[in-house]
C-alpha positions in Angstrom: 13.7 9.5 -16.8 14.1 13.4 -17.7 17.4 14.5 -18.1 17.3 17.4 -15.8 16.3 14.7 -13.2 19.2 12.2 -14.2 21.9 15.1 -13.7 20.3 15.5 -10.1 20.5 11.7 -9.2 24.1 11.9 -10.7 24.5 14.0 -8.7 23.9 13.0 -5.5 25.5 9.9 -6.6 29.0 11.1 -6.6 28.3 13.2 -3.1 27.3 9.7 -1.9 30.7 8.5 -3.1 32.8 11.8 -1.7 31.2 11.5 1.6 31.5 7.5 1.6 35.4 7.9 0.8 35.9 10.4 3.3 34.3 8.1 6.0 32.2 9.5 9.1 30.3 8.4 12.1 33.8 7.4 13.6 34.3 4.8 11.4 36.7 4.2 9.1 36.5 4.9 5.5 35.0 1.8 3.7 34.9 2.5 0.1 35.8 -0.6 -2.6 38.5 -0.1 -5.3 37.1 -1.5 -8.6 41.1 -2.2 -9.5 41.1 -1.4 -13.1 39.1 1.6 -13.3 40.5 2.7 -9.7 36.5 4.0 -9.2 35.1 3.4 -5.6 31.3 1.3 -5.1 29.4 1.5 -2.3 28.0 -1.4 -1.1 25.2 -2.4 1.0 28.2 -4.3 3.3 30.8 -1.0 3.4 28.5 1.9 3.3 28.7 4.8 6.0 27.2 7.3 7.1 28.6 11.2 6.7 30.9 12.6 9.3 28.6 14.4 11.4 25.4 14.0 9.6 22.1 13.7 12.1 18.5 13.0 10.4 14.8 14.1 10.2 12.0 11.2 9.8 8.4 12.4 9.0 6.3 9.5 10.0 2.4 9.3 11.1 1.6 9.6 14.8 1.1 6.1 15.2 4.4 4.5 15.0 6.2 7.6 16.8 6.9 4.9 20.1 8.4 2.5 16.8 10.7 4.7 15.6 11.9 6.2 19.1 12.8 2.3 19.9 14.5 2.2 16.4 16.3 5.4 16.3 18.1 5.1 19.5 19.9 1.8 18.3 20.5 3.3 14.8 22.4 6.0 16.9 23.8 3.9 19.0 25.0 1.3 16.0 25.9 4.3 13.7 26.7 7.7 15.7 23.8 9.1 13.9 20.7 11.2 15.7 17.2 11.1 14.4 14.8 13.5 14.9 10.7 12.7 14.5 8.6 15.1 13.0 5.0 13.8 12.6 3.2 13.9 9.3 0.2 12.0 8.0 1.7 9.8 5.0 -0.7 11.3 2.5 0.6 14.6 3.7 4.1 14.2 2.5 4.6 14.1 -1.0 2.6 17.2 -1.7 5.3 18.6 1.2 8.1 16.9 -0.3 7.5 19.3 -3.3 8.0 22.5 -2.2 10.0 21.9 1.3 12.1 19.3 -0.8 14.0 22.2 -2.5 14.1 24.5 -0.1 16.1 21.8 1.9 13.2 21.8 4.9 12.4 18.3 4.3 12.6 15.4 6.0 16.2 13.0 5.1 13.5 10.0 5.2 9.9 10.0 4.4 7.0 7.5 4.1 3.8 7.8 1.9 1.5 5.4 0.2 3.1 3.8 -2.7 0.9 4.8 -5.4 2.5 8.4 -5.0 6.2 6.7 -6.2 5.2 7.7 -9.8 4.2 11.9 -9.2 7.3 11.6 -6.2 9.4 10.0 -9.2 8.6 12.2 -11.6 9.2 15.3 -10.1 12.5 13.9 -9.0 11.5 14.3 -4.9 13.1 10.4 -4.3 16.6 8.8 -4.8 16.4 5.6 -6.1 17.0 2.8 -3.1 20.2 1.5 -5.3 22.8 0.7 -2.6 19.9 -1.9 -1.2 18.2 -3.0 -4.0 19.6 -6.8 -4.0 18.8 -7.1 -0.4 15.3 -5.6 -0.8 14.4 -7.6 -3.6 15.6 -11.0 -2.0 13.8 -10.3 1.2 10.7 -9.0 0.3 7.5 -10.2 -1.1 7.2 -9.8 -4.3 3.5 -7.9 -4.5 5.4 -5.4 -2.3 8.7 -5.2 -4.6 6.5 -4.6 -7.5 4.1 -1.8 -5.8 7.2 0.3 -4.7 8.8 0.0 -7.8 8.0 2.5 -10.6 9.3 2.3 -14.5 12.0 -0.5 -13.4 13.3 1.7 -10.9 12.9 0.4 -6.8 12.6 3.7 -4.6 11.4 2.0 -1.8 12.5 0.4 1.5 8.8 -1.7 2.3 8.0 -2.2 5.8 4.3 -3.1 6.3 1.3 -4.2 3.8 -2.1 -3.7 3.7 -5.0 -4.6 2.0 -8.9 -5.9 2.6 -10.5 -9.4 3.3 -13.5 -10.4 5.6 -14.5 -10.0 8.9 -17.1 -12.3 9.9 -19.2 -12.0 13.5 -18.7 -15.9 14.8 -22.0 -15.6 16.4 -23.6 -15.2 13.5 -21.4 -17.0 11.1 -19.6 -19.7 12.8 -17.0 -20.7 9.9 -15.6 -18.0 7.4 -17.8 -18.1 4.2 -15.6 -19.9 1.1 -17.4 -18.7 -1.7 -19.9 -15.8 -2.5 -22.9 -18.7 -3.2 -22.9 -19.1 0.2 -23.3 -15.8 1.1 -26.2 -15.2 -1.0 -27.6 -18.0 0.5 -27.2 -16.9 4.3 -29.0 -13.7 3.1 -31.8 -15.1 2.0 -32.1 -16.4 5.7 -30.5 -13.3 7.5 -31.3 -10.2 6.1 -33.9 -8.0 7.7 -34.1 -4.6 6.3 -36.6 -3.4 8.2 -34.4 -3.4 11.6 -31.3 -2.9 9.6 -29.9 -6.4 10.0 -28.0 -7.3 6.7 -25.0 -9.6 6.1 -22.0 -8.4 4.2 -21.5 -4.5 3.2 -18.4 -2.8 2.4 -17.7 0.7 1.8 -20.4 1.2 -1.1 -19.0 4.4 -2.4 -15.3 3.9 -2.7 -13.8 2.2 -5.8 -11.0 0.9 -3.6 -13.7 -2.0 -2.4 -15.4 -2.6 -5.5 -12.4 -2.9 -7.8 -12.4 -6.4 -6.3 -15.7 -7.3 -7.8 -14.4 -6.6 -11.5 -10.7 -7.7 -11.1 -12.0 -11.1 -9.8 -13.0 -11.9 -13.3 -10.5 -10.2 -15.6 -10.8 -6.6 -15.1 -8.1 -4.4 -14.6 -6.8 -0.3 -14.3 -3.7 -0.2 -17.0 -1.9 -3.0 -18.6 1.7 -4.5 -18.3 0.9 -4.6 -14.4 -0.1 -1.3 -13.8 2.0 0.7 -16.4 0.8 1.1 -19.5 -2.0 3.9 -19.1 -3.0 3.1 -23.2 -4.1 -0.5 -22.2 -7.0 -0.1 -20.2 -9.3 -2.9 -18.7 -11.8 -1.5 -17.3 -14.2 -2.2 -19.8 -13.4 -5.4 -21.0 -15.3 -8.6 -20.6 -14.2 -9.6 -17.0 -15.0 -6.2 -15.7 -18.5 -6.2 -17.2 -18.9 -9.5 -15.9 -17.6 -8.0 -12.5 -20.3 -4.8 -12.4 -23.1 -7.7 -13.2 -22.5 -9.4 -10.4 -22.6 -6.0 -8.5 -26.0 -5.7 -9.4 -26.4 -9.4 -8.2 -25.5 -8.3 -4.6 -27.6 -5.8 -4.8 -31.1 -7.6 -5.6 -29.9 -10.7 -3.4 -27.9 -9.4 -0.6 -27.2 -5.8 0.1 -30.2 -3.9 -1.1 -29.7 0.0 0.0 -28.3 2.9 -2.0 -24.3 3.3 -2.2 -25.0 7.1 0.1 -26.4 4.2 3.2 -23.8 2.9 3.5 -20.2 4.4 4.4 -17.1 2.9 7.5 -19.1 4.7 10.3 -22.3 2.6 9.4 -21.2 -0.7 8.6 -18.8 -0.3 11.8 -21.5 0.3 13.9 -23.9 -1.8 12.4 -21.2 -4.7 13.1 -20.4 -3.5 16.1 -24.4 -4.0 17.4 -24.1 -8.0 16.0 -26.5 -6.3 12.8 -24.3 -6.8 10.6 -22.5 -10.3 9.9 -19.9 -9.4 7.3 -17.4 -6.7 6.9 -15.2 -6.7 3.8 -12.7 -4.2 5.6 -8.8 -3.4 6.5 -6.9 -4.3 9.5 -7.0 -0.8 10.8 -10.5 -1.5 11.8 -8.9 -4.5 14.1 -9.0 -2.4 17.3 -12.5 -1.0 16.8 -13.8 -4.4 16.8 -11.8 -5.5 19.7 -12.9 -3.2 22.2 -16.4 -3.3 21.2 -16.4 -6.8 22.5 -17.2 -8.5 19.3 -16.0 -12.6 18.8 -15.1 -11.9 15.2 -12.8 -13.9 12.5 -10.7 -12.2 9.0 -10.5 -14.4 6.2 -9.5 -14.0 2.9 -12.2 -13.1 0.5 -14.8 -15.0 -0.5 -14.0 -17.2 -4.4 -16.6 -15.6 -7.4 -17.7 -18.1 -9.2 -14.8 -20.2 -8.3 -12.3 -17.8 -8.8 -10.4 -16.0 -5.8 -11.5 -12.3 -5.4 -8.6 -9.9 -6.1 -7.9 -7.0 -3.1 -6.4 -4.0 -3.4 -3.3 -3.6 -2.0 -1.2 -0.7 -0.4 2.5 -0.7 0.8 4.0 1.2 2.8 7.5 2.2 2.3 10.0 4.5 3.4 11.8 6.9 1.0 15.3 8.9 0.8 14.4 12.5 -0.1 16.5 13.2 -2.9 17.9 16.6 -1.5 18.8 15.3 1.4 22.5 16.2 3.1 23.2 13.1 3.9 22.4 10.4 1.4 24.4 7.5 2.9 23.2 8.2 6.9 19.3 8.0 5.3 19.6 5.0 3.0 21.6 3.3 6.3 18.3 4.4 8.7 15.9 3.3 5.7 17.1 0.0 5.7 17.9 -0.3 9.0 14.0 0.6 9.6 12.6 -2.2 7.1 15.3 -5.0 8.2 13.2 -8.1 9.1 14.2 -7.1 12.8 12.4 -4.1 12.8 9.6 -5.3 11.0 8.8 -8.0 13.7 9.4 -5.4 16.8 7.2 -3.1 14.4 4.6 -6.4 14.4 5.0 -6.8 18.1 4.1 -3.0 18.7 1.7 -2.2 16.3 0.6 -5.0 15.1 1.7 -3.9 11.3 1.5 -6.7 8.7 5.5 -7.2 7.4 6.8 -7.1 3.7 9.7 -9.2 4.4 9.2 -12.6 3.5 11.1 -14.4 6.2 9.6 -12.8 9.0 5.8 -13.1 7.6 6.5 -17.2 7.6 7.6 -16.5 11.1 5.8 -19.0 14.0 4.9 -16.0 15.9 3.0 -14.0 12.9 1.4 -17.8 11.2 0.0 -18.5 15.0 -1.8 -14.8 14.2 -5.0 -16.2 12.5 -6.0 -12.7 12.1 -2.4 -11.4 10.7 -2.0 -14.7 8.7 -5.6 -14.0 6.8 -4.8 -10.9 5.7 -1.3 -11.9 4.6 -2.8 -14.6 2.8 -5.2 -12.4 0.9 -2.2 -9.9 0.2 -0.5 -12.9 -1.7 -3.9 -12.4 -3.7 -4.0 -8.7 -4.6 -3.3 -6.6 -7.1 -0.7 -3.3 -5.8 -2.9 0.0 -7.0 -0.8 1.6 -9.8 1.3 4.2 -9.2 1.3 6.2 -12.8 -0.1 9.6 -12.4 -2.5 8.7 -14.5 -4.8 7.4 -12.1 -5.8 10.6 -11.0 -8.0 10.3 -14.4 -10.0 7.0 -13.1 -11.0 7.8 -10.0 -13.7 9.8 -10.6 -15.6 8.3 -14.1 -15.3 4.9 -12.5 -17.0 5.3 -9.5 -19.6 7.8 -11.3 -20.1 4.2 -13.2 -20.1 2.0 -10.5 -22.8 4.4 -9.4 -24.5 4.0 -12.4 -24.8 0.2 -12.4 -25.6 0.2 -8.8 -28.1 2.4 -7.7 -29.3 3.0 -11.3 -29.7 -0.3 -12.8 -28.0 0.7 -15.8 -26.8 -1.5 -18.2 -23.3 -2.7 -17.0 -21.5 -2.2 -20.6 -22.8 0.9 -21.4 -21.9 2.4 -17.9 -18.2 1.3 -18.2 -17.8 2.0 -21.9 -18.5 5.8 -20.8 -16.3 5.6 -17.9 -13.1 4.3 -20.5 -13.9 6.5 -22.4 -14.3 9.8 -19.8 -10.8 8.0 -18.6 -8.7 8.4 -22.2 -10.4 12.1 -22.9 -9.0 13.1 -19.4 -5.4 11.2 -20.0 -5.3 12.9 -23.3 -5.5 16.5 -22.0 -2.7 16.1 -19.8 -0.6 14.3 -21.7 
């Protein structure tokens, strides 16, 4: 951590502590005497929020009725208002930066985690310190690990996401169990010629296909997504990985990676063309009110081992130049407790990080929720370092390569690595 930004979390620390000793909200001052040092600790069981202080939430149109519910019981449990300004997650951090110091910013933000690292190092979060033991306990792990970012947890998960398969019961009655027998439907199912096919996925973006090269061995960066020296994106697994790519193509999805895109393969599966959708639960409502009879399983197994997703979580964040530190670490965990994330559940139908309530009767009877849960239990968190902003781009020109080119698989992700560690070493 740079210095500059140390001295800033400091900082903050010791307001948190002045503010905490001086109590607020009404209640009484809850500080902890250490005894021989006579310093105070904050605690996740004695913290308070500041006399007077009143809070700004930027969150995403969609859970605007969620947070209404929420924030009138935080006020009415704490003495503390909330106000909701809406902002698009992927919005925020590039907000954060310059609103951030000019003291405009939201108190509490949300974004997807793989922005921790650029929020992190530009010193635009506070650390979630006061409750990090309770986090950790309660959450699953995947989701502990993805908001976390050089040993450091900033964030407060409340939802999870990632991809498995959709499968039209008409046309599939049971959820495939293995990609064998999805080449083996096509060979029975596919009809080019009137645009009936059986699986497609988002062709273009890397987010789907990192699955295919994962599954047997590839990865982004080493030590779980941090070291940006170790890459594995050429290594045997992932050439294995872009071979069977080409696979699929000869035997079951034969089109160019510009035919297919979400609006496509949504309608596509929408008509009853398409049997198989490797997609995310945000499609969920589509499908519903097009009247399809459709199932979600986990992914298909690759040669007998389980395909590895993607995964996202999403979080919420304590700007670090916030006025009230204690008030928006209170209304961050108060907004990820395992209450909220089941009334969160019940109204939006948002997959929960919390272990307890995602073993809940009411989420396992959810054969749609408990598939993609399950899947999430199998996925890898995208890594946060900046330094994917350098692999974005060479791997999917070489997943282009090996897919609508034919190109040899090696040679194609050799020059990808390779694009990858020039880029990293100009910026680093």
């Amino acid at each position: 951590m740079r210095k500059w930004q140390q001295a800033a979390l400091a900082g903050f620390m010791a307001l948190t502590l002045t503010a905490c000793s001086s109590g607020g909200g009404g209640a009484a001052p809850t500080t902890t005497d250490s005894g021989e040092t006579g310093e105070t600790t904050v605690t996740a069981e004695n913290i308070q929020p500041e006399e007077g202080a009143s809070l700004v939430i930027w969150e995403d149109k969609n859970q605007r009725s969620f947070i209404e519910e929420r924030a009138k019981k935080f006020e009415e449990k704490y003495g503390v208002s909330v106000k909701i300004e809406e902002l698009p997650p992927t919005d925020q951090v590039t907000k954060l930066t310059t609103d951030g110091p000019a003291g405009l910013a939201a108190d509490v933000v949300v974004f997807p985690h793989d922005k921790i690292g650029s929020a992190s190092e530009a010193g635009l979060i506070l650390p979630n310190d006061i409750f990090e033991q309770q986090t950790t306990q309660s959450t699953s792990d995947n989701a502990v690990k993805a908001v976390t970012f050089k040993d450091i947890l900033y964030g407060y998960p409340y939802s999870v996401e990632t991809y498995a398969l959709f499968y039209n019961k008409k046309l599939y009655p049971e959820a495939p169990k293995s990609f064998d027998d999805i080449i083996s439907f096509a060979k029975t199912f596919n009809d080019t010629k009137n645009n009936k096919y059986t699986l497609m996925w988002e062709l273009q973006q890397f987010y789907y296909n990192f699955a295919y090269l994962a599954s047997q061995g590839g990865y982004i960066f080493g030590d779980e997504g941090m070291n940006s020296e170790d890459i594995g994106l050429n290594n045997e697994g992932a050439i294995k990985g872009g071979q069977f790519l080409q696979t699929l193509k000869s035997e079951v999805l034969p089109v160019k990676m510009g035919d297919v895109n979400y609006d496509i393969k949504k309608g596509l599966f929408s008509s009853g063309k398409l049997a198989m959708d490797i997609n995310g639960p945000w499609s969920i409502a589509d499908y519903r009110n097009a009247g399809i009879d459709f199932g979600v399983a986990p992914l298909p197994a690759i040669e007998g081992k389980p395909m590895t997703s993607f995964s996202g979580v999403k979080a919420y964040y304590v700007n670090a130049f916030t006025t009230y530190p204690n008030a928006a670490k209170l209304f961050a965990a108060y907004l990820s407790s395992a209450e909220s994330q089941m009334v969160n559940f019940e109204m939006n139908g948002t997959l929960p990080a919390n272990k307890d309530v995602a073993a809940d009767p009411k989420i396992q009877g959810d054969e749609i929720t408990k598939a993609f849960l399950e899947q999430f239990n199998n996925s890898t968190p995208m890594p946060s370092l900046p330094a994917m902003d350098s692999v974005w781009g060479p791997i999917s020109a070489a997943i282009t390569d090996i897919w609508d080119g034919g190109k040899d698989v090696k040679t194609s992700l050799d020059n990808a690595v390779k694009q990858v560690k020039e880029s990293l070493a100009t910026v680093q």
